[in-house]
mmJSON file of the N, C-alpha and C atoms, coordinates in Angstrom:
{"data_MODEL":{"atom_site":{
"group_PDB":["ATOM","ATOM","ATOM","ATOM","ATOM","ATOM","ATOM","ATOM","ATOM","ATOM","ATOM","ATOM","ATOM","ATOM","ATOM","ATOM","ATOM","ATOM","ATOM","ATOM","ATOM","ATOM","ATOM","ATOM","ATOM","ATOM","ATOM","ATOM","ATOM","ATOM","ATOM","ATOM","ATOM","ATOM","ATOM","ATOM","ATOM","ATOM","ATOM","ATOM","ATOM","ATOM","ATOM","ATOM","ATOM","ATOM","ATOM","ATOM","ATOM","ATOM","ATOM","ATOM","ATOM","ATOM","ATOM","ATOM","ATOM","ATOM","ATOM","ATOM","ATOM","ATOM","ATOM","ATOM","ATOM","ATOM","ATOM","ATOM","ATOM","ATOM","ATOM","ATOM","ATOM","ATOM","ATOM","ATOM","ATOM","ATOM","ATOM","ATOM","ATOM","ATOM","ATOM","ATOM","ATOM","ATOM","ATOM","ATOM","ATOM","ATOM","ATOM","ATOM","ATOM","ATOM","ATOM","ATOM","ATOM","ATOM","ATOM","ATOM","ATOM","ATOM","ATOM","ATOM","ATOM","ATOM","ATOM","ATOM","ATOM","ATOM","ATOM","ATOM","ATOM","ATOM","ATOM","ATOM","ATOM","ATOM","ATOM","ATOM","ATOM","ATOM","ATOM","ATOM","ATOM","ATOM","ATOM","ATOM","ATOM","ATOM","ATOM","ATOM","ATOM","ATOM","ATOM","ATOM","ATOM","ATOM","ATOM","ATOM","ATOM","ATOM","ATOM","ATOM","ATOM","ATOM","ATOM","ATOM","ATOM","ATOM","ATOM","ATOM","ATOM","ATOM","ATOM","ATOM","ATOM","ATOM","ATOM","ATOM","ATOM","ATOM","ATOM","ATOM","ATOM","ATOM","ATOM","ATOM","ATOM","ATOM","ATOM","ATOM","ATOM","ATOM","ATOM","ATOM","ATOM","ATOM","ATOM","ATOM","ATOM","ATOM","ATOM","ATOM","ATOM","ATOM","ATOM","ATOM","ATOM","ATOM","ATOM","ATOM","ATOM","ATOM","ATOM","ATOM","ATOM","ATOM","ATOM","ATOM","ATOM","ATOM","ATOM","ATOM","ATOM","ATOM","ATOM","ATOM","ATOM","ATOM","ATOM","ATOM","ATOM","ATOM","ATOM","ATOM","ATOM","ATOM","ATOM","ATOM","ATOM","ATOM","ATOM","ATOM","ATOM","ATOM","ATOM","ATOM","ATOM","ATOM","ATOM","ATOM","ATOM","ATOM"],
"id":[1,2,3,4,5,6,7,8,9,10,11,12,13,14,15,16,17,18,19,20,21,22,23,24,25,26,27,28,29,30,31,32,33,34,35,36,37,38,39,40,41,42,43,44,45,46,47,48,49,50,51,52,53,54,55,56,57,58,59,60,61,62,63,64,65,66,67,68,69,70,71,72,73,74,75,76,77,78,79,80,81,82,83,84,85,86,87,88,89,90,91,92,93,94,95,96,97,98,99,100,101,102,103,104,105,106,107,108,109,110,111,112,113,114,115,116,117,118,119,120,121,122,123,124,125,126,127,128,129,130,131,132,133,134,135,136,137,138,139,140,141,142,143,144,145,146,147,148,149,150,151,152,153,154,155,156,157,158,159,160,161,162,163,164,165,166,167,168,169,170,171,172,173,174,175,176,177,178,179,180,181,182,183,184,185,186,187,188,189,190,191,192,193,194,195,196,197,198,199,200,201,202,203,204,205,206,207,208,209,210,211,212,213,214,215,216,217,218,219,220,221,222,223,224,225,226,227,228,229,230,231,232,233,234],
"type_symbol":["N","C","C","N","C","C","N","C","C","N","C","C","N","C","C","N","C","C","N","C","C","N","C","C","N","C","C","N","C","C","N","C","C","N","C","C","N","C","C","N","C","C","N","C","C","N","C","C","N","C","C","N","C","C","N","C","C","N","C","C","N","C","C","N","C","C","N","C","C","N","C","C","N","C","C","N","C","C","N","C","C","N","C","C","N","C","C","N","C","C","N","C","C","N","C","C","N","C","C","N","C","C","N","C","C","N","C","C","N","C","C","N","C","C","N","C","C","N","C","C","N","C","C","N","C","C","N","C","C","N","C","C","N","C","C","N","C","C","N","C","C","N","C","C","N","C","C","N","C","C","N","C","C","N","C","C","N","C","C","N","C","C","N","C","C","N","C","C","N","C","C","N","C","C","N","C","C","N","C","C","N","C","C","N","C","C","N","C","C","N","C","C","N","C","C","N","C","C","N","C","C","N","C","C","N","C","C","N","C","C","N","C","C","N","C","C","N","C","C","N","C","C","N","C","C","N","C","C","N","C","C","N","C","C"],
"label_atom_id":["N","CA","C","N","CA","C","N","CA","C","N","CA","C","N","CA","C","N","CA","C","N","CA","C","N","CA","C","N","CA","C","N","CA","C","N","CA","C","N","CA","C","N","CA","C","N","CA","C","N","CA","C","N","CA","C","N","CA","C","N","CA","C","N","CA","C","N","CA","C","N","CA","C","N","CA","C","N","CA","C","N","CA","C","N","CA","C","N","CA","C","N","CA","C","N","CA","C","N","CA","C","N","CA","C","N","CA","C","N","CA","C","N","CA","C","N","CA","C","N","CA","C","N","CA","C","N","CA","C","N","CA","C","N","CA","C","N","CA","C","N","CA","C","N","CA","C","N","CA","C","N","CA","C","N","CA","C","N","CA","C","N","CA","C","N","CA","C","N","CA","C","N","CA","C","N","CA","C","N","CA","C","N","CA","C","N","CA","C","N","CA","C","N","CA","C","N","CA","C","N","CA","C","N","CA","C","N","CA","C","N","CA","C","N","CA","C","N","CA","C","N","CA","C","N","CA","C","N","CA","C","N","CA","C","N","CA","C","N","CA","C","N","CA","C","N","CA","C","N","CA","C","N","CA","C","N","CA","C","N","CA","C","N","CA","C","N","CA","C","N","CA","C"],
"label_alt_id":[null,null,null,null,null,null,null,null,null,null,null,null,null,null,null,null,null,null,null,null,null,null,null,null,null,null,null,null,null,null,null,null,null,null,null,null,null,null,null,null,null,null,null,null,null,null,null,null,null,null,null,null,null,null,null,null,null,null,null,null,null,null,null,null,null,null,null,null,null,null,null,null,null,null,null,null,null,null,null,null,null,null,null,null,null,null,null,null,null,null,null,null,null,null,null,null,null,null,null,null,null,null,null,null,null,null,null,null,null,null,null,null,null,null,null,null,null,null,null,null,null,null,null,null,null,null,null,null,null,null,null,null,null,null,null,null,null,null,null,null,null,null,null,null,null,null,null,null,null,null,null,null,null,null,null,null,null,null,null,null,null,null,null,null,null,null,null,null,null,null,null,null,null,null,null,null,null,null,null,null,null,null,null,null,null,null,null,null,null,null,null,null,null,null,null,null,null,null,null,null,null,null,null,null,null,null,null,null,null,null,null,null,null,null,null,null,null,null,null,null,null,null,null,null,null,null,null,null,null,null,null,null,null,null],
"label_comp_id":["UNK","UNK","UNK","UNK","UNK","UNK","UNK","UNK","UNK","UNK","UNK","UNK","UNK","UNK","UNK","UNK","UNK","UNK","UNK","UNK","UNK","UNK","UNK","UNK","UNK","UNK","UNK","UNK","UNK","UNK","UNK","UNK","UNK","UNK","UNK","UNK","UNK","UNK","UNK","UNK","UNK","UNK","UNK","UNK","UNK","UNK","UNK","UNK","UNK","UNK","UNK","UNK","UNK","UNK","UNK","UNK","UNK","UNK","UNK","UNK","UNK","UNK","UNK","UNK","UNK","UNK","UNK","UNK","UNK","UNK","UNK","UNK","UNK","UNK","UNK","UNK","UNK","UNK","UNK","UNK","UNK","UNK","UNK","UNK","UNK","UNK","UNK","UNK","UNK","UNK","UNK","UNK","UNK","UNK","UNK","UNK","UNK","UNK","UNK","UNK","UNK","UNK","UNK","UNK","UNK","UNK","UNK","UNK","UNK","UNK","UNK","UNK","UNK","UNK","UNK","UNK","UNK","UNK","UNK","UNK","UNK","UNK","UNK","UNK","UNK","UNK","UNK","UNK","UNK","UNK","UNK","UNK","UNK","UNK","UNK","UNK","UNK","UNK","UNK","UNK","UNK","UNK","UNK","UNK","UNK","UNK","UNK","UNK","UNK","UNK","UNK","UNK","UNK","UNK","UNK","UNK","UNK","UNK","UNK","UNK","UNK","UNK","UNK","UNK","UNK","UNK","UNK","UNK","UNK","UNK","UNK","UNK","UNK","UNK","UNK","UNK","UNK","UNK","UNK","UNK","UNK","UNK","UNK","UNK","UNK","UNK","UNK","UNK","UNK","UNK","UNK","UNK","UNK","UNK","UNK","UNK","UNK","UNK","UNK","UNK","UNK","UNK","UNK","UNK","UNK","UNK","UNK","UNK","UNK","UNK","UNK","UNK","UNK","UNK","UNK","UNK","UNK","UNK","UNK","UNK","UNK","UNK","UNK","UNK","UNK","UNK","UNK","UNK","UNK","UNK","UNK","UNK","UNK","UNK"],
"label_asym_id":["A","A","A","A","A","A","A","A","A","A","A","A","A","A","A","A","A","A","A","A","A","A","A","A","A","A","A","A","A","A","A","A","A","A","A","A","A","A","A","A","A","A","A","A","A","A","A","A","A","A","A","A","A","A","A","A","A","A","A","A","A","A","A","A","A","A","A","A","A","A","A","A","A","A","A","A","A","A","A","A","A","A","A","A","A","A","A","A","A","A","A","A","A","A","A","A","A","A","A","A","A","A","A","A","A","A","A","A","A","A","A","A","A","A","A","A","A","A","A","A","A","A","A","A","A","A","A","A","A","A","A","A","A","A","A","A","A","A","A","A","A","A","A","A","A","A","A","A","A","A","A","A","A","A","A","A","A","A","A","A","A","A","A","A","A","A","A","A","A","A","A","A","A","A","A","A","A","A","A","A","A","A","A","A","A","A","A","A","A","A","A","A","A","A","A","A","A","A","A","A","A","A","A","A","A","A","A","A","A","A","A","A","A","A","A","A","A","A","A","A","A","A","A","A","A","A","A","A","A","A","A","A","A","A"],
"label_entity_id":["1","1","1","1","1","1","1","1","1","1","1","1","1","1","1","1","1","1","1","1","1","1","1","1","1","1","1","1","1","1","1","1","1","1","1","1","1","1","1","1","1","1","1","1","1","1","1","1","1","1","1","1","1","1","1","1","1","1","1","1","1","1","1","1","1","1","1","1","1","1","1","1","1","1","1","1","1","1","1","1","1","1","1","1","1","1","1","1","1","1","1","1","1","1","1","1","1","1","1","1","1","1","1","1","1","1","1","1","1","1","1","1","1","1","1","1","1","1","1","1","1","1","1","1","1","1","1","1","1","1","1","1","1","1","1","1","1","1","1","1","1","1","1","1","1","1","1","1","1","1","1","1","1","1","1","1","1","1","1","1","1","1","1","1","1","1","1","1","1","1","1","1","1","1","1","1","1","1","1","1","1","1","1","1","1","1","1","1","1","1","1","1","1","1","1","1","1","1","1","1","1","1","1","1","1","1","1","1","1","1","1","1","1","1","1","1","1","1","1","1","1","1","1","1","1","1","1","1","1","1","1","1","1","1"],
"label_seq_id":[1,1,1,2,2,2,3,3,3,4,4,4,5,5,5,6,6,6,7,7,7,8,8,8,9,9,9,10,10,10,11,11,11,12,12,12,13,13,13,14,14,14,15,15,15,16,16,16,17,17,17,18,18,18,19,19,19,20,20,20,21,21,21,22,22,22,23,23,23,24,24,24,25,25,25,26,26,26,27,27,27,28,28,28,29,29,29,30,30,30,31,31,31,32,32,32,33,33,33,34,34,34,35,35,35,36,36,36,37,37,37,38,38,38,39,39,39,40,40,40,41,41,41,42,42,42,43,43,43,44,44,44,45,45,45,46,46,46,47,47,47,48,48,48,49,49,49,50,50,50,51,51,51,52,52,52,53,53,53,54,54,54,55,55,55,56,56,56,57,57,57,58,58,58,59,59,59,60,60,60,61,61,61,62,62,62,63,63,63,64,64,64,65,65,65,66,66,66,67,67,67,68,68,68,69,69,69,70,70,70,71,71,71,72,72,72,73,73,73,74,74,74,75,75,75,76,76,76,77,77,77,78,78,78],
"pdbx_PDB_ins_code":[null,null,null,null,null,null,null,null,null,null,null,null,null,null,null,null,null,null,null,null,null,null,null,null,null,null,null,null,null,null,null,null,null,null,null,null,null,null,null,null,null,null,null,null,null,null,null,null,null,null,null,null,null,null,null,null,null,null,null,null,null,null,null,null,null,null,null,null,null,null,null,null,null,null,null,null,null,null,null,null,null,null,null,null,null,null,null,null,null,null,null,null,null,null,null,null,null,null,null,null,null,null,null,null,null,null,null,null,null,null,null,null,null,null,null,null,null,null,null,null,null,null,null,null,null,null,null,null,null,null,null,null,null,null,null,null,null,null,null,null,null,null,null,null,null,null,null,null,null,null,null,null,null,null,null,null,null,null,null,null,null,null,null,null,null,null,null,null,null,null,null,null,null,null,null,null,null,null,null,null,null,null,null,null,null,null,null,null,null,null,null,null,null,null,null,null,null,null,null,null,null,null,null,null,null,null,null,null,null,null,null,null,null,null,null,null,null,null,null,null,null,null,null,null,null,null,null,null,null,null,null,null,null,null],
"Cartn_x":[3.615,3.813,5.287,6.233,7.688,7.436,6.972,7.138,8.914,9.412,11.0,10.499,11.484,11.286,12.113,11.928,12.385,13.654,14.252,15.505,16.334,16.137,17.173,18.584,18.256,19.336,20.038,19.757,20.599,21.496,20.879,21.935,23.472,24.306,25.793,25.968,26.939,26.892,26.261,27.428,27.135,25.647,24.698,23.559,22.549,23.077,21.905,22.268,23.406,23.414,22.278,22.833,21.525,20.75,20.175,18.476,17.875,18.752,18.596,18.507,19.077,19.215,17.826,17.976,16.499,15.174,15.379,14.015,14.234,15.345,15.096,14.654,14.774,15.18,13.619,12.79,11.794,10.354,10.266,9.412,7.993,7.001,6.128,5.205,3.777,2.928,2.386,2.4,2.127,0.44,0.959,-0.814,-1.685,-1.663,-2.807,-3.189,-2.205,-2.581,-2.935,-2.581,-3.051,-4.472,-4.986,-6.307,-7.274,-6.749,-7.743,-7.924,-7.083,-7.331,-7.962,-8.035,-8.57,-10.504,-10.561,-11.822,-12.545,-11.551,-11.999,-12.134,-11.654,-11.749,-13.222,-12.972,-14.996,-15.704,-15.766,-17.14,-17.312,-16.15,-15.847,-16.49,-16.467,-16.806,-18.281,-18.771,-19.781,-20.736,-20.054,-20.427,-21.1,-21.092,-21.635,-23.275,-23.584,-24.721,-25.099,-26.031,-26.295,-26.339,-25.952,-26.042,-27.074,-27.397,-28.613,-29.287,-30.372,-30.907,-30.723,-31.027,-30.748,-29.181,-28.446,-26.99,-26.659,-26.569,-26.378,-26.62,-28.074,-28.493,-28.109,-27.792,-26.902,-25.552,-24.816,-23.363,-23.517,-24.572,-24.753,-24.965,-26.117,-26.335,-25.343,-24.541,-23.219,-22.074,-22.211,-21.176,-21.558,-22.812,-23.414,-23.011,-24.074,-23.693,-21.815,-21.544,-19.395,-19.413,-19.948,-19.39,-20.484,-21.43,-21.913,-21.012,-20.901,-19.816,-18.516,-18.003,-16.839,-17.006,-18.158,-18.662,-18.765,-19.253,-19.217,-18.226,-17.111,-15.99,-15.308,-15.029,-14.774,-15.082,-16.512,-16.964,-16.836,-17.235,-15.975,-14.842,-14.21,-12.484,-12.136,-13.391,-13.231,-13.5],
"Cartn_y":[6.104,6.932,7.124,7.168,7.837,8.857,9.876,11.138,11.687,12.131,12.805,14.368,14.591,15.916,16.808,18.617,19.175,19.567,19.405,20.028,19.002,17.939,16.453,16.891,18.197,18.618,19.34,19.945,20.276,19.549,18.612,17.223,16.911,17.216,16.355,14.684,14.615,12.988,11.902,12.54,11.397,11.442,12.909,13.034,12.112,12.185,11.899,10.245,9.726,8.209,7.732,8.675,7.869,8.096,8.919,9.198,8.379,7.797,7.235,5.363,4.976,4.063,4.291,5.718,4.944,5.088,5.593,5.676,4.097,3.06,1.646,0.566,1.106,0.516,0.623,1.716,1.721,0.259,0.653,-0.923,-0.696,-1.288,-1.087,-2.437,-2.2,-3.575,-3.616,-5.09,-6.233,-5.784,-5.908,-5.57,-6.792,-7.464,-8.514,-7.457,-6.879,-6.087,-4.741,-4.592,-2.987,-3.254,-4.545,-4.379,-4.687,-5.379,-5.833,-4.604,-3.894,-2.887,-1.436,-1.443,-0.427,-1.053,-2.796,-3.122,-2.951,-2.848,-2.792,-1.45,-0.21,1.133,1.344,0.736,1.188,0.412,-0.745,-1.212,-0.613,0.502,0.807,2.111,2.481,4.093,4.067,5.121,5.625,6.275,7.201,8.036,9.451,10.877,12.063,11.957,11.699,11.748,12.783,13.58,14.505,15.93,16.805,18.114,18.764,18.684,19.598,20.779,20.592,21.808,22.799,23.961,25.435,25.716,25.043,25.221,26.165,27.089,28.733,29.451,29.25,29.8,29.757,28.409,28.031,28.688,28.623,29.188,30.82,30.974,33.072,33.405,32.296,32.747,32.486,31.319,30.879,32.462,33.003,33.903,35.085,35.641,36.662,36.511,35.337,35.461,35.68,35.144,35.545,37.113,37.685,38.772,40.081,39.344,40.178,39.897,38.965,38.867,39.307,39.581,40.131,41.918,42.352,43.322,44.107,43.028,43.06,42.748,42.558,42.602,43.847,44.225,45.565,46.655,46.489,47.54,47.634,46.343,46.317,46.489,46.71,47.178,48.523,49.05,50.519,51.46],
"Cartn_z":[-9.98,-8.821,-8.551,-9.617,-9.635,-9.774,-9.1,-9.398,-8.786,-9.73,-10.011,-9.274,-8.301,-7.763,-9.247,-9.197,-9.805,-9.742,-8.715,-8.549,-8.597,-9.261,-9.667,-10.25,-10.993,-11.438,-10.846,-9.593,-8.295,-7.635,-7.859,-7.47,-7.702,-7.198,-7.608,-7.733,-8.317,-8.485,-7.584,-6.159,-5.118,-4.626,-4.461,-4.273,-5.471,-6.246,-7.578,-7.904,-7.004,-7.303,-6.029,-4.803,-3.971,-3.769,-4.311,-4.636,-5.546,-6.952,-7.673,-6.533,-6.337,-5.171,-4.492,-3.856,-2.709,-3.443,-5.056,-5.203,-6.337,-6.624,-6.605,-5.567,-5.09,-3.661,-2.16,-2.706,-2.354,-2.654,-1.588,-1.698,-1.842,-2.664,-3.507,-2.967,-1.959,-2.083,-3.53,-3.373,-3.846,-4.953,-6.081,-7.007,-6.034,-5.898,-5.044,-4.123,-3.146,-1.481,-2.333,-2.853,-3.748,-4.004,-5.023,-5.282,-4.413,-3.405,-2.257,-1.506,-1.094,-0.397,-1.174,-2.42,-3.062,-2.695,-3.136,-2.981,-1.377,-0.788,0.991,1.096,0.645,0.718,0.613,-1.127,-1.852,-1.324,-0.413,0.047,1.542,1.915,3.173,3.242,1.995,1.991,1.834,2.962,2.957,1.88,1.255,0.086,0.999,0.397,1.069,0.408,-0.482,-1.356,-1.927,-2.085,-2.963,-1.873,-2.076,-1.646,-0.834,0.369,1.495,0.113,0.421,-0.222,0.058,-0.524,-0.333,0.765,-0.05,0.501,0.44,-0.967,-0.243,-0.08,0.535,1.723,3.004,3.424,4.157,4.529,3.599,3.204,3.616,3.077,3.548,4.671,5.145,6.407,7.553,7.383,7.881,7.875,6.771,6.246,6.861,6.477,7.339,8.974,9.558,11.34,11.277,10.791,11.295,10.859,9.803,9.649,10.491,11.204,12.461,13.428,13.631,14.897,14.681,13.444,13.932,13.856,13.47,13.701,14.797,15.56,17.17,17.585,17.009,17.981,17.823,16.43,15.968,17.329,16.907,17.916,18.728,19.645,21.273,21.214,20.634,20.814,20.232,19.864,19.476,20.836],
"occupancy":[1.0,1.0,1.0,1.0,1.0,1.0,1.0,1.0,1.0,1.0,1.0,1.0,1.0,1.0,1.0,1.0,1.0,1.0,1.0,1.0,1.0,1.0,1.0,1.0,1.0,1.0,1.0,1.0,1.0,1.0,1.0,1.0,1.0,1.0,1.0,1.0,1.0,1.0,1.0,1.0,1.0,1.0,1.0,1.0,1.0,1.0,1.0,1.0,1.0,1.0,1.0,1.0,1.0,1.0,1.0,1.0,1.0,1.0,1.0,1.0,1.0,1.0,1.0,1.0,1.0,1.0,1.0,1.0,1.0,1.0,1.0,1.0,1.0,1.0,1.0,1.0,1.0,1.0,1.0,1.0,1.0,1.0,1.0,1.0,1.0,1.0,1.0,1.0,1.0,1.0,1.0,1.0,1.0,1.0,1.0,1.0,1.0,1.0,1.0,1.0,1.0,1.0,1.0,1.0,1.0,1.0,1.0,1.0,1.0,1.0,1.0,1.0,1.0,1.0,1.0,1.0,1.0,1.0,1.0,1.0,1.0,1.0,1.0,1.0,1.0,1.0,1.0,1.0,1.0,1.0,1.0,1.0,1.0,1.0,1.0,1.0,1.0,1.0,1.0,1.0,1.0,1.0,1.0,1.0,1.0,1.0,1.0,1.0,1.0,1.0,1.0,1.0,1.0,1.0,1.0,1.0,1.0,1.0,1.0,1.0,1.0,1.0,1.0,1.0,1.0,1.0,1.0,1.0,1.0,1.0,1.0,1.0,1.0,1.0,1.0,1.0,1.0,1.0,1.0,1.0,1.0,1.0,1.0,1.0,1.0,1.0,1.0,1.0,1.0,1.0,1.0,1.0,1.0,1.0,1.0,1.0,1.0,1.0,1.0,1.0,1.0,1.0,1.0,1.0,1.0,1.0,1.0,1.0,1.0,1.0,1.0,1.0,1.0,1.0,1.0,1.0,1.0,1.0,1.0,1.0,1.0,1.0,1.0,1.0,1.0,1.0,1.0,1.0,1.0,1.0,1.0,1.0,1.0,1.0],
"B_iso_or_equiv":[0.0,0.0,0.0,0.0,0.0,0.0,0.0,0.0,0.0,0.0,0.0,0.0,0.0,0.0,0.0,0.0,0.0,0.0,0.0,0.0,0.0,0.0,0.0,0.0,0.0,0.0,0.0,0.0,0.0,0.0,0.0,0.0,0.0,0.0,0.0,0.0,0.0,0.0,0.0,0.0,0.0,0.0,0.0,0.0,0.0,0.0,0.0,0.0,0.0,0.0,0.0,0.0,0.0,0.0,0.0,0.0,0.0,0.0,0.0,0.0,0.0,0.0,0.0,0.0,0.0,0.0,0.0,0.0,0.0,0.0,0.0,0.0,0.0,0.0,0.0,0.0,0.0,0.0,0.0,0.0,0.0,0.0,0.0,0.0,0.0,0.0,0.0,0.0,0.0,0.0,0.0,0.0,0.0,0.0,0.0,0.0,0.0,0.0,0.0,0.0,0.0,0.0,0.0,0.0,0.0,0.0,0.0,0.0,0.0,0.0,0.0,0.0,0.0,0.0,0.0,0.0,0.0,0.0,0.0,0.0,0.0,0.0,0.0,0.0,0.0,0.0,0.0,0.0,0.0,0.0,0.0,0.0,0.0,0.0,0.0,0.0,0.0,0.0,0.0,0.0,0.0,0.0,0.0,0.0,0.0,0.0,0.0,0.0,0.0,0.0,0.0,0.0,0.0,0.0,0.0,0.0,0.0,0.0,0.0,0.0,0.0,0.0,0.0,0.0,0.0,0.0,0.0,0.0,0.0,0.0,0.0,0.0,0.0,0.0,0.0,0.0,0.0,0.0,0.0,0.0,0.0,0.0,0.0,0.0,0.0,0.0,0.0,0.0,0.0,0.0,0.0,0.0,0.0,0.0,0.0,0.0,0.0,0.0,0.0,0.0,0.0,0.0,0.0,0.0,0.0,0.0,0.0,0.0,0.0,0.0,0.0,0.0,0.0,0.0,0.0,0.0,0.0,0.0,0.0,0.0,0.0,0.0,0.0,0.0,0.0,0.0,0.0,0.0,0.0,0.0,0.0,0.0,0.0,0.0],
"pdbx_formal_charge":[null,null,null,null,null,null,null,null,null,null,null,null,null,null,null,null,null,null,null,null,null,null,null,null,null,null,null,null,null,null,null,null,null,null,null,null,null,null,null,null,null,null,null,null,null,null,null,null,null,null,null,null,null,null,null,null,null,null,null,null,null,null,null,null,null,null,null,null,null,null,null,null,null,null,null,null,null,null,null,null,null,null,null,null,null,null,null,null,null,null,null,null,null,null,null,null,null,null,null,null,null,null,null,null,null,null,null,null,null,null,null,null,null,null,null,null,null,null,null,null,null,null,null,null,null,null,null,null,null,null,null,null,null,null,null,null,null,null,null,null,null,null,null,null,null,null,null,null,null,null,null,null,null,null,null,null,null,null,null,null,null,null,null,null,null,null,null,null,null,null,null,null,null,null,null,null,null,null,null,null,null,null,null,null,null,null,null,null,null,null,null,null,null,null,null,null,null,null,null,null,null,null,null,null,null,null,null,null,null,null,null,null,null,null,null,null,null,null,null,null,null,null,null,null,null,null,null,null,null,null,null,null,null,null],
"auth_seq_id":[1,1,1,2,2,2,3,3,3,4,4,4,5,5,5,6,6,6,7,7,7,8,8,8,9,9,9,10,10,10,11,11,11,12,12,12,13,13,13,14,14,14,15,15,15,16,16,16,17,17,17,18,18,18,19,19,19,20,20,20,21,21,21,22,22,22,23,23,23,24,24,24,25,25,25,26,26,26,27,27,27,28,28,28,29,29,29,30,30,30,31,31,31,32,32,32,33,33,33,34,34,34,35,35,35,36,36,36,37,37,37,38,38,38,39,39,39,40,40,40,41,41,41,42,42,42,43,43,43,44,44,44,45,45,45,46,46,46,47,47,47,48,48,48,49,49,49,50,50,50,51,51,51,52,52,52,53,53,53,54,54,54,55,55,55,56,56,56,57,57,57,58,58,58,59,59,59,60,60,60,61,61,61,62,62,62,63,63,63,64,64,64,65,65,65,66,66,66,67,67,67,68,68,68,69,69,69,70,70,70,71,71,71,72,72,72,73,73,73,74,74,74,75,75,75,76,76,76,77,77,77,78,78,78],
"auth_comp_id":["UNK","UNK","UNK","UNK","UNK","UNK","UNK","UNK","UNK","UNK","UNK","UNK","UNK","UNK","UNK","UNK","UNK","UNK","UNK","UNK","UNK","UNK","UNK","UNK","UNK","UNK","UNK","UNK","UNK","UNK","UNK","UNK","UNK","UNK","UNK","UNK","UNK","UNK","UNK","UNK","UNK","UNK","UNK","UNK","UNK","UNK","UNK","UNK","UNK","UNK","UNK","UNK","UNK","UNK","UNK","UNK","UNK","UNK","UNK","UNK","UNK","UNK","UNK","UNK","UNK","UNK","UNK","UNK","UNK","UNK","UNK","UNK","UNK","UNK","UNK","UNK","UNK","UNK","UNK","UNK","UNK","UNK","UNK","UNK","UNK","UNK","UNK","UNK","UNK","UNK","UNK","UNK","UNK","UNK","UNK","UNK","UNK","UNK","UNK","UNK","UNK","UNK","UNK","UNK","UNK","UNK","UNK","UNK","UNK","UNK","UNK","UNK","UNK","UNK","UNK","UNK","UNK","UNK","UNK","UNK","UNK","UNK","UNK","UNK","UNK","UNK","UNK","UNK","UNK","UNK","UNK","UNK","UNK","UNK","UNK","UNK","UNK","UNK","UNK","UNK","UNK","UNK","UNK","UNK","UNK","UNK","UNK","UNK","UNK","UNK","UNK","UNK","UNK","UNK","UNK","UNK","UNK","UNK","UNK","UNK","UNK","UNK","UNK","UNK","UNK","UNK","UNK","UNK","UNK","UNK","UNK","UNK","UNK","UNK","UNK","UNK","UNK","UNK","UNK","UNK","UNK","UNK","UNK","UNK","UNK","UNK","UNK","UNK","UNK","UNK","UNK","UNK","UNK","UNK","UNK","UNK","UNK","UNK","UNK","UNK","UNK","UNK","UNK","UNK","UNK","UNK","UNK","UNK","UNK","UNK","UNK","UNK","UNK","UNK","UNK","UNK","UNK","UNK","UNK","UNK","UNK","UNK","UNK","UNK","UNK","UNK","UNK","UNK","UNK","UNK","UNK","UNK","UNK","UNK"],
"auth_asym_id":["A","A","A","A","A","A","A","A","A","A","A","A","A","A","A","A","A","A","A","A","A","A","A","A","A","A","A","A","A","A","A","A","A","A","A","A","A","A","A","A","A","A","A","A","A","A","A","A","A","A","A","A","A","A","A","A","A","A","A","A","A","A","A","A","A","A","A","A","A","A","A","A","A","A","A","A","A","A","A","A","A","A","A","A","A","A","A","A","A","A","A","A","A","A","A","A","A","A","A","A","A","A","A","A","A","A","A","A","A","A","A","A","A","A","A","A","A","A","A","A","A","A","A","A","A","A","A","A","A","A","A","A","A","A","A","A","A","A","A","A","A","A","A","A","A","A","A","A","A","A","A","A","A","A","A","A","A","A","A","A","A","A","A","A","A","A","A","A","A","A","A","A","A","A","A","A","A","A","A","A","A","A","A","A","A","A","A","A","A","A","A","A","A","A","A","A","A","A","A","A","A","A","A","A","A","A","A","A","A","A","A","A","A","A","A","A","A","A","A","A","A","A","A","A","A","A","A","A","A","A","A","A","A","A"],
"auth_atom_id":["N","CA","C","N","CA","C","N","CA","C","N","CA","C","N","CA","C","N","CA","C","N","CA","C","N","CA","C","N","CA","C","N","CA","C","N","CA","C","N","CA","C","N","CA","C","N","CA","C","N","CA","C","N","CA","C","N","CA","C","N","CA","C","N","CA","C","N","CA","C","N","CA","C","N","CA","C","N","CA","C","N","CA","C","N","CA","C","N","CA","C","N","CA","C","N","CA","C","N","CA","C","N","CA","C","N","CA","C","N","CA","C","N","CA","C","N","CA","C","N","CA","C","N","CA","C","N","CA","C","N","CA","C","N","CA","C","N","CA","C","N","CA","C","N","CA","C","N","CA","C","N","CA","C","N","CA","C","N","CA","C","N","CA","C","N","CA","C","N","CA","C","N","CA","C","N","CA","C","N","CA","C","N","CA","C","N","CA","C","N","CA","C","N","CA","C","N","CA","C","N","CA","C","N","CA","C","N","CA","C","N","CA","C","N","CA","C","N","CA","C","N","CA","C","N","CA","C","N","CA","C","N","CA","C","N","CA","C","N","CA","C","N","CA","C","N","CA","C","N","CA","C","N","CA","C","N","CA","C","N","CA","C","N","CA","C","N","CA","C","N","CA","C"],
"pdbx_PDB_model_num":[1,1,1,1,1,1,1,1,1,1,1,1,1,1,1,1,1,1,1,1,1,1,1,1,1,1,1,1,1,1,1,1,1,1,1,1,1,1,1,1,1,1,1,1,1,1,1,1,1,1,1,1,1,1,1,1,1,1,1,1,1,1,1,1,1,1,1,1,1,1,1,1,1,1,1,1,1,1,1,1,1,1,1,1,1,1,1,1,1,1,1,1,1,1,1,1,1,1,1,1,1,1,1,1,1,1,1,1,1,1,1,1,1,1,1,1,1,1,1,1,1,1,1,1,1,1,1,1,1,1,1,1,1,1,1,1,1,1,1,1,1,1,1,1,1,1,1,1,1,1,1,1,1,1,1,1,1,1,1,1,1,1,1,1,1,1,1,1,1,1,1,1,1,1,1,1,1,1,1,1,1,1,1,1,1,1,1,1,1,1,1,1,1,1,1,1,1,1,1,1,1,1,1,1,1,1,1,1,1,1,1,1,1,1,1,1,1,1,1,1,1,1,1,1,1,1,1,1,1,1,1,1,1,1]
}}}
């Protein structure tokens, strides 16, 4: 997770020594607190499960009612 921005080479000396600096210098938990907390995430997480049926149907009819209503707004402001 060093990701190097692109414009490093925009940088002048004095810029590119302390960037170089704060990205040593950045402080990194501990692999112990890293893996414990990755294991507390996944026994934390819920999960969504599998997909509502006839979702887009759902999705259309969702899509449809907005594009009556803005139909109706159209028209009231005409």
């Amino acid at each position: 997770m060093t990701d190097h921005p692109n414009g490093s080479s925009e940088l002048g000396a004095p810029e590119q020594h302390l960037a170089d600096g704060l990205t040593i210098a950045r402080p990194v938990p501990g692999a112990a607190f890293r893996g414990g907390l990755g294991r507390y995430l996944a026994e934390r997480d819920p999960g969504y499960g599998p997909r509502p049926e006839r979702l887009r149907l759902i999705v259309a009819s969702y899509l449809g009612a907005g594009g009556v209503l803005i139909a109706l707004a159209g028209l009231a402001l005409s």
